[in-house]
Each structure stands twice: as structure tokens, then as C-alpha cells.
C-alpha positions as CSV (number, residue, x, y, z in Angstrom):
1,X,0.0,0.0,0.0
2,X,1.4,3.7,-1.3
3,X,1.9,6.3,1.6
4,X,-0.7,8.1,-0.3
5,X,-3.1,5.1,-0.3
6,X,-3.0,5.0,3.1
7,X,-3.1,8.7,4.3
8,X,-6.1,8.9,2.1
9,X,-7.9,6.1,4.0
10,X,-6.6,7.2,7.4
11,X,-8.1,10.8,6.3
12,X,-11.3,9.2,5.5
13,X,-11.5,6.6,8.2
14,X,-10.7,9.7,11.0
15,X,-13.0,12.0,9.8
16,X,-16.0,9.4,9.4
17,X,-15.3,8.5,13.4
18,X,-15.1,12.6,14.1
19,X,-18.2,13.2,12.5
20,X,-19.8,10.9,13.8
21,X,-18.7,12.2,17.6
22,X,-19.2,15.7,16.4
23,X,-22.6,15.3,15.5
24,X,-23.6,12.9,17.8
25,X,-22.3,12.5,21.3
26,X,-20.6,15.5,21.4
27,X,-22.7,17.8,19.4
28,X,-22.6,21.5,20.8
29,X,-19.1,20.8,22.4
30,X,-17.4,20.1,19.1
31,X,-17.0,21.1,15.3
32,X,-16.7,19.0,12.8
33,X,-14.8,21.8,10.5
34,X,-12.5,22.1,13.3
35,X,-11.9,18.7,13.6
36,X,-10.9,18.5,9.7
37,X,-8.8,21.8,10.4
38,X,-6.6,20.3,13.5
39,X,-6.3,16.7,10.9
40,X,-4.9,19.1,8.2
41,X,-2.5,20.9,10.0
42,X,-1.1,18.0,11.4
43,X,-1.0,15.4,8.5
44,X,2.0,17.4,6.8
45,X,4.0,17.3,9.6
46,X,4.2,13.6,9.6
47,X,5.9,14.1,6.2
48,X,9.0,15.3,8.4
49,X,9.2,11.9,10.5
């Protein structure tokens, strides 16, 4: 599996599970766009390790 394959399904696997919090369980403590946000900032710096 390509490094791309599987940040792609990480990505998608992560932000299924957040959504899923952010709208259910922890809906009016959480955002879902700042969930996605946080993911995004910190995907490229895995690229450095």
C-alpha cells in the first residue's frame, strides 16, 4: 500500500469517526470543520518523521 493510499484512508476513516462524535455524542461541544482543520495541520507534519 502507497503512503498516499493510506493517508487517504486514514483521512477518511478519522474524519467518518469525528463526524460521527461531532454530530452525535458531542454535538454543541465540538466542530466538525474544526476537527478536519486540526487533521490538516497535522498530517504534513508527519511528512517530516
Amino acid at each position: 500500500m502507497s503512503k498516499l493510499t493510506a493517508l487517504s484512508i486514514s483521512i477518511a476513516v478519522l474524519g467518518g469517526i469525528w463526524a460521527f462524535l461531532a454530530l452525535g455524542p458531542l454535538a454543541g461541544f465540538v466542530l466538525v470543520w474544526a476537527g478536519f482543520i486540526a487533521w490538516a495541520c497535522f498530517f504534513p507534519v508527519l511528512r517530516y518523521y
